[in-house]
C-alpha positions as CSV (number, residue, x, y, z in Angstrom):
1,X,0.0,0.0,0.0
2,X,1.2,3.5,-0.6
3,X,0.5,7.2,-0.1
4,X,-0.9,9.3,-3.2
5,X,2.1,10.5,-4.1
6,X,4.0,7.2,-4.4
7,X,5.8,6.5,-1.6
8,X,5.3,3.9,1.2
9,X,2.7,3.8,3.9
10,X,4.5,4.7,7.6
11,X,7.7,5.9,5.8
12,X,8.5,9.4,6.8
13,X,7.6,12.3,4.3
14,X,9.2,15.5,4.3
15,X,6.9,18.6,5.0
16,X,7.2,19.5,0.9
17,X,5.5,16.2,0.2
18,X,3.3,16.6,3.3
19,X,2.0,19.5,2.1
20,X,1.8,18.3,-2.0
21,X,-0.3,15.5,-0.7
22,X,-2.7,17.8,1.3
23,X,-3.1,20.5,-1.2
24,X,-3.9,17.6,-3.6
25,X,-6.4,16.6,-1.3
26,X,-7.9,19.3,-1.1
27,X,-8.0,20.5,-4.9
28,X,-9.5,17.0,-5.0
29,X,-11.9,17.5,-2.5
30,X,-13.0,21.1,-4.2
31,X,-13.8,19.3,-7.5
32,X,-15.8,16.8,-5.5
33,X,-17.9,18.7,-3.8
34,X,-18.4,21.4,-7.2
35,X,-19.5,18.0,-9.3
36,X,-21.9,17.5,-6.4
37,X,-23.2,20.7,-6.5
38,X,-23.7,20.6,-10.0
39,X,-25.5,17.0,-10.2
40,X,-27.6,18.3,-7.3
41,X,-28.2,21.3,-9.7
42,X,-29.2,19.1,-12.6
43,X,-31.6,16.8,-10.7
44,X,-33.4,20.5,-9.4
45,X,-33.9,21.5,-12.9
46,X,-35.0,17.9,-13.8
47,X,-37.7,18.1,-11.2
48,X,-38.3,21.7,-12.6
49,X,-38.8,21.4,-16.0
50,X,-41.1,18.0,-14.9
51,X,-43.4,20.4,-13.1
52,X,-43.6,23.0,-15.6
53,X,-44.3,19.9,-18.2
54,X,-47.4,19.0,-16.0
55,X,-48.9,22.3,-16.1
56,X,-48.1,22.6,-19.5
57,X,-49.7,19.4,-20.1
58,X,-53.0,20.0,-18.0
59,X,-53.5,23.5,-19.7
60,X,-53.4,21.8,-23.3
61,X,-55.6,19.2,-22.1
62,X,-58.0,21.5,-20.8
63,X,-57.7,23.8,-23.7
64,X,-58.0,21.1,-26.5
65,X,-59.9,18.6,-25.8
66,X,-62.9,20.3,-24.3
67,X,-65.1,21.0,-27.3
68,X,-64.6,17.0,-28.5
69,X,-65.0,15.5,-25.0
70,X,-67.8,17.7,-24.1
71,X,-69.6,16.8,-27.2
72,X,-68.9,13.2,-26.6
73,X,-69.4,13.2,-23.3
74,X,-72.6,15.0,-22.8
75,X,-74.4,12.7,-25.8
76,X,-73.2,9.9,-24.2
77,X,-75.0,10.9,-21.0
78,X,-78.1,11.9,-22.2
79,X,-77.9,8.7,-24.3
80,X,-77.9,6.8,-21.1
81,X,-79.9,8.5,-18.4
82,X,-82.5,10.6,-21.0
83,X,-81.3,14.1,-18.5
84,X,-81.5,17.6,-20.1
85,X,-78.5,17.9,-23.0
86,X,-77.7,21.2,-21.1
87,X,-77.1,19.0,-17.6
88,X,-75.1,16.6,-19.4
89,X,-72.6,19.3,-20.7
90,X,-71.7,20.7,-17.6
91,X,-71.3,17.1,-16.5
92,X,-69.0,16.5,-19.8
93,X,-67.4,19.8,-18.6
94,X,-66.7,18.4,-14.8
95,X,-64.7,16.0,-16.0
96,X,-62.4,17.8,-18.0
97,X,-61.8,19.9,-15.3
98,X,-61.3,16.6,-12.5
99,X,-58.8,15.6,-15.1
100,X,-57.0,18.9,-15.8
101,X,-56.9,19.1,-11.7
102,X,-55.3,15.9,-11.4
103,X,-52.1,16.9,-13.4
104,X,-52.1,20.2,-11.8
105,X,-51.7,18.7,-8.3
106,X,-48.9,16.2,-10.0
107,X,-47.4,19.5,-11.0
108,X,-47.5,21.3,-8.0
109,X,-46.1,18.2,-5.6
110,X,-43.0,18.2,-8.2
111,X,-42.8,21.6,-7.7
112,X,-42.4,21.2,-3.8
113,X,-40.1,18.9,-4.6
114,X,-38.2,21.0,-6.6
115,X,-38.1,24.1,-4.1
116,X,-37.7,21.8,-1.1
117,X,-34.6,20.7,-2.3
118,X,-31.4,21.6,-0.5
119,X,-28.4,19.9,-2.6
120,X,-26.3,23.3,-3.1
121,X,-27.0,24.9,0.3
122,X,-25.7,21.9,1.5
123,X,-22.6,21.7,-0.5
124,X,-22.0,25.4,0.2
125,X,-22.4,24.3,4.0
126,X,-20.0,21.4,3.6
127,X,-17.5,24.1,1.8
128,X,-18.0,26.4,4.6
129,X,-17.4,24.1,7.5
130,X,-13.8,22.0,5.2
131,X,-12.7,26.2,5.0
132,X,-13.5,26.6,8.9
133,X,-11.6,23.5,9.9
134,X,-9.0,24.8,7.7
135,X,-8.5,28.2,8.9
136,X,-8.8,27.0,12.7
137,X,-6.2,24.7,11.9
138,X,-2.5,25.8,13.6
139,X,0.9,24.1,12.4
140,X,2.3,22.4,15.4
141,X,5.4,24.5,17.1
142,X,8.4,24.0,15.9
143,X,11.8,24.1,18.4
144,X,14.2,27.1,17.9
145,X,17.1,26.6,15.8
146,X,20.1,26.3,17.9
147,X,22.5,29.6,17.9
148,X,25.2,27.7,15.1
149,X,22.1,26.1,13.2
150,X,20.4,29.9,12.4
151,X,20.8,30.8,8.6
152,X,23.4,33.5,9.4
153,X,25.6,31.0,10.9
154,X,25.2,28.7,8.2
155,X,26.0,30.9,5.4
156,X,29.3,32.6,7.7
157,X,30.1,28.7,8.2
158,X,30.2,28.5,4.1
159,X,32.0,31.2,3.5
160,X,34.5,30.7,6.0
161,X,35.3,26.9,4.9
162,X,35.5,27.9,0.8
């Protein structure tokens, strides 16, 4: 088994490659949660554009077939129960309208759906809280250089041994 960067599980890393891996991590972690976002994003415009196809779809049927169901419709009944032909169109008419109700109420509970949906907030939560952790965390203390290990000394040690 081995770390992302190649080199063996419990071996020591130096800081450099401490910090490549985590900053690939992260970048990974970034493009993670932004695909999520976005596929969160698609399935709300999915359930969208569902919704506006069932009012669509209810408004057509309402607006078309009314004169040839009514027609139909209220023959038929006065056919069978001998009622007034005025009684049986707004009977013929009821039904249209149970009908175009029906895919109204399909239309408004994917429309909930829809608005009730919480994919990006909860991304942008998720980003919020991996930045929070982030910026609360602190690098662990690191001991003083001793006195002939400081920078100065190392570069008068060079210069005095060329």
């Amino acid at each position: 088994m081995s770390a992302p960067d190649g080199s063996p599980v419990g071996a020591e890393r130096s800081i450099g490659q401490l910090f490549a891996s985590a900053t690939t991590e992260m970048s990974a972690l970034v493009h993670d949660e932004i695909a999520l976002a976005k596929a969160q994003l698609k399935q709300d415009v999915k359930r969208g554009a569902t919704s506006g196809g069932a009012f669509s779809a209810a408004g057509v049927l309402l607006l078309f077939s009314l004169p040839m169901l009514n027609f139909a419709l209220a023959y038929g009944i006065r056919t069978w129960s001998h009622w007034n032909l005025a009684v049986c169109f707004l009977l013929s008419f009821a039904a249209n309208v149970l009908v175009a109700g029906l895919l109204a109420l399909i239309g408004v509970v994917f429309a909930k759906k829809a608005k009730k949906s919480q994919g990006p907030q909860k991304v942008a939560a998720s980003v919020k809280e991996s930045a929070g952790v982030l910026q609360n965390a602190k690098p662990h203390p690191r001991p003083e250089l001793p006195r002939e290990r400081t920078p100065e000394a190392i570069e008068a040690g060079v210069r005095t041994s060329s």
